[in-house]
N, C-alpha and C positions, 0 to 999 in steps of 0.2 A: 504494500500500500504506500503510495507517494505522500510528500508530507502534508500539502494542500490538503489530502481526501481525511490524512490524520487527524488534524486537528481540527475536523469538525466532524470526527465521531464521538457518537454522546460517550462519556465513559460511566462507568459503574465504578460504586464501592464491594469491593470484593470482603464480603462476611464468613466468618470460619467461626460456626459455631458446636462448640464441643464442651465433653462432660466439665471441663474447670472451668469455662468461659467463655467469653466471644471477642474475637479480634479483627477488627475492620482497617479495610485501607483502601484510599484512594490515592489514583497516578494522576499524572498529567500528560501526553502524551504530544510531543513537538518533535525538536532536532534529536532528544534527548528522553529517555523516559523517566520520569521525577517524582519521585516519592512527595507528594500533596500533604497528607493526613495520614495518621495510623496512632489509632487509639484502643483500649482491651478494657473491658469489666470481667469480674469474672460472676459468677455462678453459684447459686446453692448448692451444697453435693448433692446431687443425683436429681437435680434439676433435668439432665439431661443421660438416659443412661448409655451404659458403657456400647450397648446392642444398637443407638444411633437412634431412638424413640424421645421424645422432646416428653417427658414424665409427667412437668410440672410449667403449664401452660403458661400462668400468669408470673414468673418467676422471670420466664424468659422475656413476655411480651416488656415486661416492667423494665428489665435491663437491658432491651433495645431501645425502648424510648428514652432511657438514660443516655444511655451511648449516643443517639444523635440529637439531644439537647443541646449539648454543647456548641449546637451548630460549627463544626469544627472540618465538616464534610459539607459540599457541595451540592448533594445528590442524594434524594431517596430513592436511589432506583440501585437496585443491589441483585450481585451476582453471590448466590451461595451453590455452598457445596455442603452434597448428602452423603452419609456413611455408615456403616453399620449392617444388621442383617437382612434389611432390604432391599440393600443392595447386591449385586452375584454378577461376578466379572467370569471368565472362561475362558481361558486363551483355544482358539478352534483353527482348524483349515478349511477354506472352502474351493473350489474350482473357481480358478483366473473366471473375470467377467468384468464388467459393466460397473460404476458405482448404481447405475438406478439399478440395474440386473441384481444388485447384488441388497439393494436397501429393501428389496420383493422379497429375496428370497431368506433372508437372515430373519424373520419371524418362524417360517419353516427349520430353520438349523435350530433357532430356542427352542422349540419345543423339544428337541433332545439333551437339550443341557441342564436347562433350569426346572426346577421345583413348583415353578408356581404355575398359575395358570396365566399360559401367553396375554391373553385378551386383557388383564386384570393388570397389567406392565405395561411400562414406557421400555424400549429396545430401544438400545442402540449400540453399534460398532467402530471400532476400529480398525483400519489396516495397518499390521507392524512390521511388515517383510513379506518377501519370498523366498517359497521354497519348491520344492520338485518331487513330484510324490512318485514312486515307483507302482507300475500295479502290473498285470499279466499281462496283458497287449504290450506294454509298453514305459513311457511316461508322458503324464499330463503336467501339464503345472498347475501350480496350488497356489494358494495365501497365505497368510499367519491372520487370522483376523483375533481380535480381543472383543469378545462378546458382552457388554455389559446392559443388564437387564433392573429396575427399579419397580417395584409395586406402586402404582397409582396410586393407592392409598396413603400410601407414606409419604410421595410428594405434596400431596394435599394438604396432609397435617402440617408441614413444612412450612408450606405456603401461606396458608391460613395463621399462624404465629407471625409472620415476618408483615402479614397484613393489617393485622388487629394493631401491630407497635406503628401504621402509618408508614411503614414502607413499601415497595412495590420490587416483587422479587420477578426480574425482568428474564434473569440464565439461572438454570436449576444444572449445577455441575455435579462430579463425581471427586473426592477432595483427593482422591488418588491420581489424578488428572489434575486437578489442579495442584499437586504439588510436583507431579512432571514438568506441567508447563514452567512453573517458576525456576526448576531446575534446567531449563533448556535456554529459558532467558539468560541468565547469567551465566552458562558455561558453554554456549552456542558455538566459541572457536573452539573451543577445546575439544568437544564433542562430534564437532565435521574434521577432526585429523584423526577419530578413533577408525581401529583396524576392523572391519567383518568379524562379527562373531563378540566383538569386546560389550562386555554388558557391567553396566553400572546397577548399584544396591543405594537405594533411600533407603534410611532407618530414621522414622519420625513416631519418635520417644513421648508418647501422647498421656494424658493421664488416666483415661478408660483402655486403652489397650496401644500397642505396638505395631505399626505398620508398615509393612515391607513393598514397597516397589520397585520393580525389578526393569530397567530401561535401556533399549538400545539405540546410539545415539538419541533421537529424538523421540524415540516413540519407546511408551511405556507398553512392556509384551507381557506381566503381569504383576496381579497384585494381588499379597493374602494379610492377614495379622496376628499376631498372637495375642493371648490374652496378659502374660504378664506385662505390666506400666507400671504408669509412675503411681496410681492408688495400693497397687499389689505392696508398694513397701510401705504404708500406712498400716495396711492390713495386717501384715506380718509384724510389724513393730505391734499393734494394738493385741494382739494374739499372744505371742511370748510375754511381755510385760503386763499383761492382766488388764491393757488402757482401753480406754473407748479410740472406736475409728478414728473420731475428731481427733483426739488428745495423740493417737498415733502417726497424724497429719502433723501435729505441733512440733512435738520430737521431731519428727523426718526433717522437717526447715528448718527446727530452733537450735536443734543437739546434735544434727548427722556424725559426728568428730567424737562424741561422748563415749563410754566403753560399756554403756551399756548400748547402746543405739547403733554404734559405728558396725559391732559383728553381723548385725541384724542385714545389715545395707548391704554387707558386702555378697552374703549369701544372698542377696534375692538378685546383687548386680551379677553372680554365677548361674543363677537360675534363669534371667533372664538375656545374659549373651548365650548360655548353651541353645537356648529358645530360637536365637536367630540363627545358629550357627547348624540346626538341625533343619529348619526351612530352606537358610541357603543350599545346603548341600544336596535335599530334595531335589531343589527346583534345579542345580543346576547338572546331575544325574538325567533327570528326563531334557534334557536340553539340547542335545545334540553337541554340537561344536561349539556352543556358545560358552564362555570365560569370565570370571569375577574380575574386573580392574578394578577398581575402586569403590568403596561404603561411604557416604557423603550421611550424616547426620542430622537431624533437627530436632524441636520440641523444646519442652520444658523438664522433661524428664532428665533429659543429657543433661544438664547438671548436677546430677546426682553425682556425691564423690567416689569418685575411683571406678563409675561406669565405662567413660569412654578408655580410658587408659588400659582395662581387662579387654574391651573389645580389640583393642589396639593391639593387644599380644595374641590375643586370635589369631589377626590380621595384619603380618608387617608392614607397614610402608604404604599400607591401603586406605587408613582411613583417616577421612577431612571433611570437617565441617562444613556442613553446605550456608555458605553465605548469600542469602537473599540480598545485601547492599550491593553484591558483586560489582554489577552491570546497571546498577542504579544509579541518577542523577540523587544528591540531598544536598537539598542546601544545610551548608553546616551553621547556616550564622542564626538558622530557624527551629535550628531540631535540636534538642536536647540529649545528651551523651545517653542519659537513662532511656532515652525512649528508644531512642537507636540500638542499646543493648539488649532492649527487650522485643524489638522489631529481629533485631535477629537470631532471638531464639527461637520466638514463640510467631513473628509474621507471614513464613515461608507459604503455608496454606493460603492464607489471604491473599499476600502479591499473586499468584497463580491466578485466582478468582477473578482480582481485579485487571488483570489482565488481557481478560475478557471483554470485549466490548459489544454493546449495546446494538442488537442484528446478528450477533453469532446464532442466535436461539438458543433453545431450551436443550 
């Protein structure tokens, strides 16, 4: 897109709303793409649960319309992203064809993948490669396609909250996708010098569960999660030491260093890298030729002490922070060091979102 046609498309606030909180951000979009606004509330626990179901209606409605009192954003018109078990991604092949050929026919291939019933979903696909199937005649060519299928329902409830708080949810994303795309944004040269076959790892350290995106170059070829997060070492602390959830929350931020607290952390940080390091290996077993280069990180969990450093001995040489400011314009005379710290632990899902602009669709 040239710059004229750029900068007059409407842009969206990109919302990433999850079990601790909700994190918005708007860009600006010129010679330059510029981080505008990016503001966070967080959340009653289980306001929003770990399974990606919005629990506690008015909890949420109230802390949207908190969030954009401030008038600190431009725009109620907002791209979110949905998560959880409503969601069902598949990575499939289908025979070379057409995109319309193929937008027919990919209702037909869900009904072999997913669970629910087709008609009661929103479908939709990705294309992430080719490959070359071998069969008795001969070979055909194929696709890699990533099949991601959302219950209607659950976009609605979605919708219906982001409404009642007076906003207008314009792109209904997939936060898996949206944190590809932010990842493609700021590492786009880096990314068109990788080799055939080299596959990058997102590990976004969430507080309701752990999720894994598995990307090559540009396109995300799949995605799953675990359940241990950043709550699982609340839980555990509140378990061993006889505390309530909450009081196990306190610990976790107030005392992590302490010698009662500190054992607690490091075992759930072992529980929770063998966790990824038992998907990786999965996923990259059934994979063919495909290769681990690098584990690029986010969330708020990754500050847990001595997390990244154990996954790091996993992984030598492999793993690096994924910096959302990468490839970002900020003005530094406007933005506050704190917010910028906390844009890039916890923004990475929003920039994705916001990213998005206003005619991409739903």
């Amino acid at each position: 897109m040239d710059f004229l046609n750029s900068i007059f498309q409407k842009t969206l606030v990109g919302l990433d709303i999850g079990v601790s909180g909700i994190k918005a951000v708007e860009l600006g979009f010129g010679k330059k793409t510029s981080l505008i606004s990016y503001n966070r509330i967080s959340l009653p626990w289980d306001s929003v649960t770990p399974e990606g179901t919005i629990k506690d209606d008015a909890a949420v409605v109230s802390a949207l319309k908190k969030l954009f009192s401030a008038k600190s954003f431009s725009t109620r018109d907002v791209s979110v992203g949905l998560f959880g078990n409503s969601v069902l991604t598949k990575p499939i092949s289908m025979p070379t064809m057409s995109r319309k050929d193929m937008e027919e026919q990919i209702y037909w291939e869900a009904e072999q993948y997913i669970p629910f019933n087709v008609e009661e979903c929103s479908i939709d696909f990705a294309v992430v490669g080719n490959t070359v199937q071998k069969v008795v005649a001969g070979a055909e060519s194929s696709v890699e396609v990533l099949l991601v299928a959302v219950k209607n329902d659950y976009i609605q409830s979605f919708t219906n909250v982001i409404e009642r708080a007076g906003l207008r949810p314009t792109i209904i994303d997939y936060q898996a996708f949206a944190l590809g795309n932010s990842f493609e944004f700021n590492y786009s040269r880096e990314l068109a010098e990788l080799n055939p076959g080299e596959t990058d790892l997102i590990v976004d350290f969430g507080a309701g569960s752990t999720k894994l995106s598995f990307v090559s170059k540009e396109n995300t070829v799949f995605t799953t999660k675990v359940s241990a997060c950043g709550s699982g070492y609340s839980q555990l602390i509140s378990e061993r030491l006889g505390e309530s959830f909450e009081q196990g929350e306190v610990l976790k931020l107030a005392e992590p260093e302490s010698p009662l607290v500190s054992p607690i952390i490091q075992d759930y940080n072992a529980y929770l890298v063998s966790e990824i390091q038992k998907n990786t290996d999965v996923y990259f077993s059934q994979s063919g030729d495909r290769s681990l280069r690098k584990i690029f990180y986010c969330g708020g969990a990754s500050k847990t002490p001595g997390l990244i450093s154990l996954l790091s001995e996993r992984y030598p040489e492999q793993v690096e922070n994924l910096d959302p400011l990468k490839n970002l314009f900020v003005n530094r005379t406007k933005s506050n060091q704190r917010m910028l710290d906390d844009f890039s632990c916890l923004g990475t899902v929003a920039l994705g979102l916001a990213l998005r602009k206003s005619g991409d669709g739903k």
